[in-house]
N, C-alpha and C positions, 0 to 999 in steps of 0.2 A: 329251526335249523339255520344256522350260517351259512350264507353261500359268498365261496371264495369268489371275489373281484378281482381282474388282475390289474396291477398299481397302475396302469397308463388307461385302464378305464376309470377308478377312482380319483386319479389327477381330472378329469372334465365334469365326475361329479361336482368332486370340491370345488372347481372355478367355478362352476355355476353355484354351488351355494356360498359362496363366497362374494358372488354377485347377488343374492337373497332369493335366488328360483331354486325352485325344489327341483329333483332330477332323481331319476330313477331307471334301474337299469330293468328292463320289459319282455317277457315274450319267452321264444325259445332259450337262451341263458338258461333261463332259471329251470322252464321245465328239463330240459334235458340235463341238466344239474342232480335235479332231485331223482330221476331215472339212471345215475350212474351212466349216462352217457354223452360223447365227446359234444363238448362246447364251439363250435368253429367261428362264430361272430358275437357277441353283443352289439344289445339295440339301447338307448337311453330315450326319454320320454321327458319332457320338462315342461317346467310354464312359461320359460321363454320364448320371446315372437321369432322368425327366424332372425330379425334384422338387429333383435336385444341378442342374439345367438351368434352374428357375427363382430358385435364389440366384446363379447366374452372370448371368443374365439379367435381374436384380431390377431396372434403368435405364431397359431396353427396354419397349412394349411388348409381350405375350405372346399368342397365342391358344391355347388350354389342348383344341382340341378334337378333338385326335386322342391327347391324353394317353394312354388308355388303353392305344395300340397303341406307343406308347413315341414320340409326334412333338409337338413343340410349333414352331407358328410366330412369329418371331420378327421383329419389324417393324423395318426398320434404313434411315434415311435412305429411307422411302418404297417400301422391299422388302420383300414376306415370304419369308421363307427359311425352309424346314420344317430344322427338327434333331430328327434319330432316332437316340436309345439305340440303337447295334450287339446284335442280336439272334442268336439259336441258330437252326438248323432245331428247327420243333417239327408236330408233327401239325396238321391242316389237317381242317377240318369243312365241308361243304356244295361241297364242291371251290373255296373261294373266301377264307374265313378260316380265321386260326391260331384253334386252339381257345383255347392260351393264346400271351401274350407271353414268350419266357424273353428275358435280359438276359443279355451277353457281355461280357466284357473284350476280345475279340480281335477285330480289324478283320477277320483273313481269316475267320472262322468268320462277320462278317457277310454279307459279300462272299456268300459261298457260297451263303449263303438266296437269292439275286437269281435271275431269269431268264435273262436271257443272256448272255453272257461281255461283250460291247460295251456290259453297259450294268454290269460290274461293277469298272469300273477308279476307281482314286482316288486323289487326292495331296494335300496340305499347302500346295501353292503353290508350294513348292519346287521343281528339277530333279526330281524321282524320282515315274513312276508308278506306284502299285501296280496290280500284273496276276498275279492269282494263276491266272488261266484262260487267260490267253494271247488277251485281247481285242483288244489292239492288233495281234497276228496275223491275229484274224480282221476286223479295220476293213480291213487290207492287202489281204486276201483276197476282201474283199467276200462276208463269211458272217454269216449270222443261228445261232446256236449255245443251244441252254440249257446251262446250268454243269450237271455232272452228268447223272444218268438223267434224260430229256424226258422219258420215261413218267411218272416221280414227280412232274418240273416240272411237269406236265400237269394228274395226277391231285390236285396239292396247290392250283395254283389255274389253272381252265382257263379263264380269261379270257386266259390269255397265249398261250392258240392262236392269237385273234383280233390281239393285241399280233407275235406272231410275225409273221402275214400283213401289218400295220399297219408295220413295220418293215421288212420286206423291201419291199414297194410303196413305200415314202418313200424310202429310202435307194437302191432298187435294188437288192437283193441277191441271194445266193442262199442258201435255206434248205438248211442242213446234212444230208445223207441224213437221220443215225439222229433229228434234229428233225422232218423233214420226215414219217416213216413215224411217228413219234407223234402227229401234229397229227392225222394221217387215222385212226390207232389211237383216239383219247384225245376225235375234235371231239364224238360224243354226249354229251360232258360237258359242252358248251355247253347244253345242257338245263336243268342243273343253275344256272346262273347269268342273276341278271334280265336282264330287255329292258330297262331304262335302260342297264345296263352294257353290253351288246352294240348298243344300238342307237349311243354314244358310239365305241365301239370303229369301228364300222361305219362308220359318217360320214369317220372319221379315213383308213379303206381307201378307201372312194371318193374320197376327194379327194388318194390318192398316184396318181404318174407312171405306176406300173408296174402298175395295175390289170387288165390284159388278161393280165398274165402271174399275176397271183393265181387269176384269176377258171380261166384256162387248167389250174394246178396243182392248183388246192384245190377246185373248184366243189363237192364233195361235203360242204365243211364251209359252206361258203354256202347250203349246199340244208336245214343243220341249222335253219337261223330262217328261210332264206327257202323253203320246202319248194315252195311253188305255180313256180318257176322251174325248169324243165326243165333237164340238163347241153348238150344239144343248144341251147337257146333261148340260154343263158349263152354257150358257145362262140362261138355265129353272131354275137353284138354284142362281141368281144372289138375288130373292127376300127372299132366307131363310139363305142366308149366311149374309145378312142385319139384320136380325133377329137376329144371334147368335152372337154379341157384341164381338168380335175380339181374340175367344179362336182360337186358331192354331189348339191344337189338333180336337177341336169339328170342325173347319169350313172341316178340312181335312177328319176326319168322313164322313161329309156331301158329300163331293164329291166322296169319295169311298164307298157310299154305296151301289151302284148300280153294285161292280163291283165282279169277282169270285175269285179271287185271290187277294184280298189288303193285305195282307200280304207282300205279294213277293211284291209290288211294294213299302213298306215301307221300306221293307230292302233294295231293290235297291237303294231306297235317303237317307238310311244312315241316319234312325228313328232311337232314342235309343229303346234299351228296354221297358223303362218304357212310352216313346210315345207309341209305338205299343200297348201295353197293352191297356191303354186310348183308343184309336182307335179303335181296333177292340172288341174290350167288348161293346163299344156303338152301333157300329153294328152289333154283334152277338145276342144283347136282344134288337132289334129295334122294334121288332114288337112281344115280350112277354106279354100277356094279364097281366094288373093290373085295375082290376075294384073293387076290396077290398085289405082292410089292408093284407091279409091272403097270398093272390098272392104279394103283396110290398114283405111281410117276404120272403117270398121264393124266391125271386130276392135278396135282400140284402144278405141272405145268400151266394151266387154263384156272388156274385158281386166284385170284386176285386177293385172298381176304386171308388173316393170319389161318395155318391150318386149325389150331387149337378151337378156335374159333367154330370155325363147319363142326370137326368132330363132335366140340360139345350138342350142336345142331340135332347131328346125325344120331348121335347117343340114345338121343329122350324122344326122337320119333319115327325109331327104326328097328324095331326087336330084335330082327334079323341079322341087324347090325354087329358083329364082330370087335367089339370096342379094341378090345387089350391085344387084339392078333394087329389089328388096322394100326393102333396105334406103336405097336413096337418092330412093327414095319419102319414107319415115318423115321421114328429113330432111327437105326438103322441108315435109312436113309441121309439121312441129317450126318447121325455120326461120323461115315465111311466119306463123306461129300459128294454122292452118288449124283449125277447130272439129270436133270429132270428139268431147266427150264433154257432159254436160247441163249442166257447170257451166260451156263456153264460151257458153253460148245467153248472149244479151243478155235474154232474159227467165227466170224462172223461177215455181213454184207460188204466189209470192202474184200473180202478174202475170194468173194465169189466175183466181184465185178473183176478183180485182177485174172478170169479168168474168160469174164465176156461176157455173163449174166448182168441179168438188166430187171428192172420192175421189180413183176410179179414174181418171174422167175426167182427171183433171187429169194424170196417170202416162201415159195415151194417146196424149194429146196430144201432151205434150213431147217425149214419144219419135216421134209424127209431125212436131213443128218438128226437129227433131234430124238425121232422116231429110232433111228439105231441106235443111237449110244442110251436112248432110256431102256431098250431091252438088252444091249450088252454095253454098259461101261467102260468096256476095256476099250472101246471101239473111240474113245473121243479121246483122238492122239491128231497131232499134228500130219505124220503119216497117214496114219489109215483116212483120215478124212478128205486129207489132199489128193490121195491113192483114188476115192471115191467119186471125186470131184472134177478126177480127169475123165476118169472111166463114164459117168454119168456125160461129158461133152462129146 
């Protein structure tokens, strides 16, 4: 099978064989290619050293900052394209980097250092893909595989435990027995490797299809970072996190709602800010009464996070929940421009000091004019407020 190159990746082939190193374009491309699905980067792989890579590339610009590890990115018509020197298996320090980089002449001795067989195929652009592991076998098969011993895979960089789970959940797959009995042998070696890195990895699992069937297999390597989540607790939400269509922050919601401190364990996996928000706002108002428009206002107002957002929350862990009545409220609300928050009040803080409120006072108040116009709208008029405003002094 041909797989289409786009021409400003085949322009850096060709220099390089034009310069007599082979090059080859590696990895996801290709499998997601043969999968009918969206291509977002190419990776090229060559026998050039980085430093024979920047006289090829002397035209382009360069960015020099993975040199060490043998990769230089390479800006073409508005793309960066990493090209990485074809490297040897070498020893592996901290279960995550090569101690050193050795440099290869031979494409399949690159190949071989990779992870899984589906993400080690490669071609020229040409008809012909190299498959030295029989990946395109297992794309057919619907298998998650590591080239060689997993144990070693594993133990040489055990971030691919989480890439293995991150791959079968996107693609659908099924993890390979002797893969799958090393992820469960090998996951305390997520230990060993940061929580930015797992917490990136992590993100990328909650927001695959197949989530309920990770969470179903592996809970015991989920229990490695997320230790406070029960196997029983993880289990029981397999059928609501199917429900919730592959939000990260919402499905993470879901599994911290149960707990007393999710805060502290958001910041421990190195949530941004604006995650955490998301987060914990959906479960601090999970179980807020809204059986009228009048109670939505007064959520919306104290709601920081898009509503769409909470409601999908609320949808998939709230039976009781009122979706279609709750949600065509909102509207409603939205459409009419119904005032629900301080900044629809026609008055605000200098409106009150022009009449001798101070501080607090003036924080009290607004949120009593606020409180009237969210249960009568008609009521936030210039008049009536002013009317209010005297009458309140």
């Amino acid at each position: 099978m041909k797989i289409e190159i786009p021409a400003y990746v085949q322009t850096l082939i060709k220099l390089l064989e034009t310069h007599h190193f082979q090059a080859f374009v590696v990895g996801g491309a290709i499998r997601n290619t043969l999968l009918n699905l969206p291509v977002h980067d190419y990776d090229l792989t060559t026998e050039a050293t980085p430093d024979q890579m920047l006289e090829v590339f002397k035209d382009y610009p360069v960015i020099e900052t993975g040199k060490k590890f043998g990769t230089l990115t390479v800006l073409i018509e508005h793309h960066p394209i990493e090209v990485t020197t074809f490297r040897s298996e070498s020893s592996y320090i901290d279960h995550r980097r090569p101690s050193s980089v050795q440099y290869s002449k031979s494409i399949q001795e690159d190949c071989k250092r990779r992870d899984f067989t589906i993400n080690a195929l490669c071609t020229r652009g040409d008809d012909e893909i190299l498959d030295f592991f029989n990946g395109i076998d297992d794309l057919h098969n619907e298998i998650i595989r590591c080239i060689g011993n997993p144990v070693e895979r594993f133990d040489e960089d055990a971030l691919r435990i989480l890439r293995a789970l991150r791959f079968a959940g996107r693609l659908s797959f099924t993890i390979e027995e002797n893969t799958a009995h090393a992820i469960h042998a090998q996951k305390d070696l997520l230990k060993e490797i940061s929580v930015e890195r797992i917490h990136s990895e992590w993100i990328g699992i909650l927001q695959t299809h197949s989530l309920p069937d990770i969470i179903t297999n592996y809970p015991d390597v989920i229990q490695v970072f997320l230790p406070e989540l029960s196997t029983s607790w993880l289990l029981d939400n397999t059928k609501i996190l199917a429900q919730s269509k592959g939000d990260a922050n919402i499905r993470m919601a879901i599994l911290l709602r149960n707990q007393q401190s999710p805060k502290q364990i958001l910041k421990r996996l190195t949530y941004s800010t604006d995650e955490i928000n998301i987060i914990i706002t959906c479960i601090q108002n999970m179980h807020v009464s809204l059986t009228n428009k009048i109670e939505l206002k007064y959520l919306l107002s104290k709601l920081k996070i898009p509503f769409d957002t909470y409601h999908s929350f609320r949808c998939v862990i709230d039976d009781s929940y009122q979706a279609s009545t709750i949600h065509a409220y909102y509207q409603e609300i939205i459409n009419n421009h119904e005032p629900y928050s301080l900044k629809d009040l026609v008055i605000n803080g200098n409106t009150l000091k022009q009449y001798g409120y101070l501080g607090k006072q003036i924080a009290d108040i607004l949120a009593d004019c606020l409180s009237d116009v969210i249960e009568n709208p008609s009521h936030n008029t210039s008049d009536y407020l002013h009317n209010k405003l005297k009458n309140t002094r």
